[in-house]
C-alpha positions in Angstrom: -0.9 12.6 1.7 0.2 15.4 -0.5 1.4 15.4 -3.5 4.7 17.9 -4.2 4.3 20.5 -7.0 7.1 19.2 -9.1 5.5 15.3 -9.1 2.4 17.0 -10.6 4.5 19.0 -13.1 6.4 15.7 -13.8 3.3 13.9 -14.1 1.7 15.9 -16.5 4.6 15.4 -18.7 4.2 11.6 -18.3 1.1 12.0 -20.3 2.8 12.6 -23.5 5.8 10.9 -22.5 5.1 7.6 -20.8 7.4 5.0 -20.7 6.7 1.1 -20.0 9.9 1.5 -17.4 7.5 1.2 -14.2 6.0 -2.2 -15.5 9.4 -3.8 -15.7 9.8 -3.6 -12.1 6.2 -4.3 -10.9 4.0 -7.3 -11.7 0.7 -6.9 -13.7 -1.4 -7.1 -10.7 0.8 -4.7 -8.6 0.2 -2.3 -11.1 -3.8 -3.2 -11.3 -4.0 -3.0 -7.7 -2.0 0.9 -7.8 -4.2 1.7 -10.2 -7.5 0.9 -7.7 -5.5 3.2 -4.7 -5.2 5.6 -7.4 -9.0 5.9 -7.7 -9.6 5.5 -4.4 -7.4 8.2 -3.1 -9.1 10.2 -5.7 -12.3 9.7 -4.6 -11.7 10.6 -0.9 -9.4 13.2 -1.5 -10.5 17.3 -1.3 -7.1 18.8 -2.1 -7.9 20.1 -5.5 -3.5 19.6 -6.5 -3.4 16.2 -5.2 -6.6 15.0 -6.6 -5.0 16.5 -10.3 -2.2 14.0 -9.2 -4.2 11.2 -8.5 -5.8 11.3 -11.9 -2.6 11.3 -13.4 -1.3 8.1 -11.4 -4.9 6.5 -12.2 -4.3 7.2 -15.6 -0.4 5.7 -15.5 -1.3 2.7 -13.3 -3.7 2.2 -15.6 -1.7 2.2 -18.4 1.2 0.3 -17.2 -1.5 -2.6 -16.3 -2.8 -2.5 -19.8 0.3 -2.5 -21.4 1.8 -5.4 -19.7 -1.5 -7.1 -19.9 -2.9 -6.9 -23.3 -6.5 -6.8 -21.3 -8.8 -3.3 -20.9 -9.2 -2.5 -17.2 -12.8 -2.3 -17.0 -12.5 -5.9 -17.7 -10.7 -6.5 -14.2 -10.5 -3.3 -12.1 -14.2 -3.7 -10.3 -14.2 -7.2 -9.3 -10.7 -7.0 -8.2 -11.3 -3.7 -6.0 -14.6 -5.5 -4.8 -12.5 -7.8 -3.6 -9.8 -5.6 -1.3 -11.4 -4.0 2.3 -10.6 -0.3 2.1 -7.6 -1.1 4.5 -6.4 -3.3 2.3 -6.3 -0.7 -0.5 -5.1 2.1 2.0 -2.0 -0.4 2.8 -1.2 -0.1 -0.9 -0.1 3.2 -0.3 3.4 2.2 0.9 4.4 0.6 -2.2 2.2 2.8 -4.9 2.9 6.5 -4.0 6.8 5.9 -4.3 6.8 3.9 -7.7 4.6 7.3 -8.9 7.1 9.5 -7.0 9.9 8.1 -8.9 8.4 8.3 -12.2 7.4 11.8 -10.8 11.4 12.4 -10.4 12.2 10.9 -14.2 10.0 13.2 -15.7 11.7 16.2 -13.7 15.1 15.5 -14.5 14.0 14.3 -18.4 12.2 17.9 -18.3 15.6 19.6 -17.0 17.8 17.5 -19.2 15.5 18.7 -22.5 15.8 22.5 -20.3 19.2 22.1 -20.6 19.5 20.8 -23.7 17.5 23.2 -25.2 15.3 20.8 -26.3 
């Protein structure tokens, strides 16, 4: 997997700029369970770009899942990634990578919008 230049621009932005958007259209556990690909990607990655990524969609996974939840994620994240097989979390690719991509996009075009703007 590797992560395009301007999802990690737009990602960084999401730092200061995240938005609840993303939880509206994923369940609470969706988002807990993006949150433990996140880390695991992270931890088996070696591309020093992508891995800057994967913090960054740990860190908005993360987020959304506390957000909607009202609950800490240390207080569900181990046993629920004890709980997956490491195919199991791998298959979570297909649904996790493009919700970040997409928020990856928003950030881009809210970036080029303020550009343009001259905001």
């Amino acid at each position: 997997m590797m992560m395009r230049n301007p999802i990690l621009a737009a990602a960084t932005a999401a730092l200061l700029l995240s938005s609840p958007a993303g939880a509206q259209q994923a369940t609470v556990d969706q988002n807990l369970d993006c949150a433990i690909w996140a880390s695991f990607r992270l931890g088996v990655s070696q591309d020093e770009a992508e891995r800057t990524g994967l913090m960054i969609a740990t860190a908005w996974f993360i987020g959304l899942y506390e957000g909607q939840s009202g609950r800490k994620i240390g207080e569900v994240m181990g046993a629920r990634a004890m709980a997956l097989s490491p195919q199991e979390v791998q298959a979570l690719e297909s649904s996790c990578l493009p919700r970040f991509q997409d928020f990856g996009n928003r950030m881009t075009k809210l970036g080029s919008d303020l550009k343009a703007s001259g905001g």
